[in-house]
C-alpha positions as CSV (number, residue, x, y, z in Angstrom):
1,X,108.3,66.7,77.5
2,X,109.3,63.1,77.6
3,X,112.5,62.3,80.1
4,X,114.3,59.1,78.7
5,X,116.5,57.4,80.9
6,X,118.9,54.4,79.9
7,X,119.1,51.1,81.3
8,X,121.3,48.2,80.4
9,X,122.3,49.6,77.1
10,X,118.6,50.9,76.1
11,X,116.3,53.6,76.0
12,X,113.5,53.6,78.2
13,X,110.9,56.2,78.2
14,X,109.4,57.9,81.5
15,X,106.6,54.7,81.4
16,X,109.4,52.2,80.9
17,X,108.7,51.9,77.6
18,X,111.5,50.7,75.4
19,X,112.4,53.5,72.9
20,X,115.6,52.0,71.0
21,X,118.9,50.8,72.2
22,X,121.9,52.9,72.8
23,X,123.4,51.1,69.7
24,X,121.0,51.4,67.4
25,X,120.7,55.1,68.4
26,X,124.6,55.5,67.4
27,X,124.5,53.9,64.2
28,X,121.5,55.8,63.4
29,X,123.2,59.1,64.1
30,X,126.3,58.3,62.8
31,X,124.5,57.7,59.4
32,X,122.5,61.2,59.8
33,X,126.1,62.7,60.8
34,X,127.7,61.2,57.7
35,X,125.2,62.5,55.1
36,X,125.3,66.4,57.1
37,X,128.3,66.6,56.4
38,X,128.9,69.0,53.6
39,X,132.7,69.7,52.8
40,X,133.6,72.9,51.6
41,X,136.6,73.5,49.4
42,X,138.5,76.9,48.0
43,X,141.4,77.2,45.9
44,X,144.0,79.8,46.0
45,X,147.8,80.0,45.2
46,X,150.7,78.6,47.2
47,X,152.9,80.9,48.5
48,X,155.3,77.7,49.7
49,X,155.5,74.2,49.2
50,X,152.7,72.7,51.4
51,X,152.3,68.7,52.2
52,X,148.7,67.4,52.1
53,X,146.9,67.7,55.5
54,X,148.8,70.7,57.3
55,X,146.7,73.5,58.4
56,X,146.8,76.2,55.9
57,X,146.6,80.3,56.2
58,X,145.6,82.6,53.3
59,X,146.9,86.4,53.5
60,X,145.6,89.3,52.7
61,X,146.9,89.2,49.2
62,X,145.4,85.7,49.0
63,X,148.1,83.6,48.7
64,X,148.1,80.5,50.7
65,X,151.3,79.2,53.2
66,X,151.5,76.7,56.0
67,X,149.9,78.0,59.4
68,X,151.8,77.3,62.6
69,X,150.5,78.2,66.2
70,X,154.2,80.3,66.5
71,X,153.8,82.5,64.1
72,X,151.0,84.8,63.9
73,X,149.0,82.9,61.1
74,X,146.1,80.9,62.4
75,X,144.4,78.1,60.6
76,X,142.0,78.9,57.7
77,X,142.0,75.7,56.0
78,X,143.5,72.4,55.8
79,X,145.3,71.2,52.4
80,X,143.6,68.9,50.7
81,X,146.5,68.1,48.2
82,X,150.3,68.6,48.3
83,X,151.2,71.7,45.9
84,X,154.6,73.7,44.8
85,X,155.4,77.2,45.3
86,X,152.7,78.8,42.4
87,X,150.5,76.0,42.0
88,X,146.9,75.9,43.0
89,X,146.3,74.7,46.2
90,X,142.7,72.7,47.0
91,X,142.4,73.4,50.6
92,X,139.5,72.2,52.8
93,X,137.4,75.1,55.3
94,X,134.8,72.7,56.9
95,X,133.4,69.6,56.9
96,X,135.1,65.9,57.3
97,X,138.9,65.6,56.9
98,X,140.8,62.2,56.4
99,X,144.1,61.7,56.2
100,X,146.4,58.7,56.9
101,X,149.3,61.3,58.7
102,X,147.0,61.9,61.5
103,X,147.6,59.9,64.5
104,X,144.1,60.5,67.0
105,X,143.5,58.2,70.0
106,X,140.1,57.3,71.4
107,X,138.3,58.4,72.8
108,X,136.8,60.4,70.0
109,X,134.7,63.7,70.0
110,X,137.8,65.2,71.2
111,X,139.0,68.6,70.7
112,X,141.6,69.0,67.2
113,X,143.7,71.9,68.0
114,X,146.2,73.9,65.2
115,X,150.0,72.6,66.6
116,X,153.2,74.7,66.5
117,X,154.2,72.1,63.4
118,X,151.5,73.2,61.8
119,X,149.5,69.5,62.0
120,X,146.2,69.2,63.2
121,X,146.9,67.8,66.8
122,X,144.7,66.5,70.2
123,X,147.3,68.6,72.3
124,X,146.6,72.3,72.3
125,X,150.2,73.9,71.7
126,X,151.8,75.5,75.3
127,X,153.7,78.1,73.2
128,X,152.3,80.8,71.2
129,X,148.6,80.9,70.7
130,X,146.0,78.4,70.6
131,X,143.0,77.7,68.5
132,X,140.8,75.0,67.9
133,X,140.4,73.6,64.4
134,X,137.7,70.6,65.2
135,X,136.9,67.3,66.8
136,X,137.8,64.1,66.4
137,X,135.9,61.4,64.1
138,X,138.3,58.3,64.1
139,X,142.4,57.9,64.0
140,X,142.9,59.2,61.1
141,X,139.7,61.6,60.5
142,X,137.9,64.9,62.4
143,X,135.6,67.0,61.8
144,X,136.1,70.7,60.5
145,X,135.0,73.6,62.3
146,X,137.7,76.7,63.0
147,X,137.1,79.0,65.9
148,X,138.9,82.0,66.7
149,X,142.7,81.9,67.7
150,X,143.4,82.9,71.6
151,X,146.1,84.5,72.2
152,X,147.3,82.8,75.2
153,X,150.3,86.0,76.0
154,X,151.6,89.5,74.9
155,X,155.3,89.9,74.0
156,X,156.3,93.4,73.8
């Protein structure tokens, strides 16, 4: 096993060989990244009006509402498309999301946590429970990938 070491910006193997620089090694990543990354789509009914981009919970019926990290509905999905009470509702359950309501600062690679507005958000909520939804790509795009909600304390 090789042990690569960087120097001034480039990538020198354990003879000091140059391997590649740091930049090319991005971009050529990035590009990998880009073409990995499958998104997956459902549809199901809206139990509410829901805006485009808010994180979305589906019920055990199957009907679809807005999640919120207040209430007791964690994040299956994030709405692709605004849709009415009734109407089928495109949601997104992994992969690259992009939407010109999201606000995220560098640096990116961040944690993307499901808010008490129901927004995807870089702050993790300090009421009810927290889960995270993803990491961020750019300011207006993150990647994907739910985890389990953590219920952060018991009311009685």
């Amino acid at each position: 096993m090789s042990v690569l070491k960087l120097k001034n910006r480039n990538v020198i193997n354990s003879k000091g060989n140059l391997i590649d620089s740091i930049d090319s090694l991005t971009t050529k990543l990035n590009k990998v990244s880009a073409r990995n990354l499958r998104v997956n789509v459902e549809y199901r009914t809206a139990k509410e009006t829901i805006e485009d981009g808010v994180c979305v919970f589906v019920s055990d019926i199957g009907a679809v509402s807005a999640s919120s990290a207040l209430v007791d509905t964690e994040c299956n999905g994030i709405a692709f498309k605004s849709a009415f009470t009734g109407e089928k509702l495109c949601y997104i359950t992994s992969g690259k999301v992009t939407n010109t309501k999201y606000n995220f600062t560098a640096p990116f690679g961040r944690p993307v946590w499901l808010s008490t507005t129901g927004m995807p958000s870089e702050q993790a909520p300090s009421s009810g429970f927290i889960q995270n939804i993803g990491i961020t790509l750019s300011p207006d795009t993150f990647l994907l990938r739910i985890r389990q909600k953590i219920i952060t304390s018991i009311t009685q």
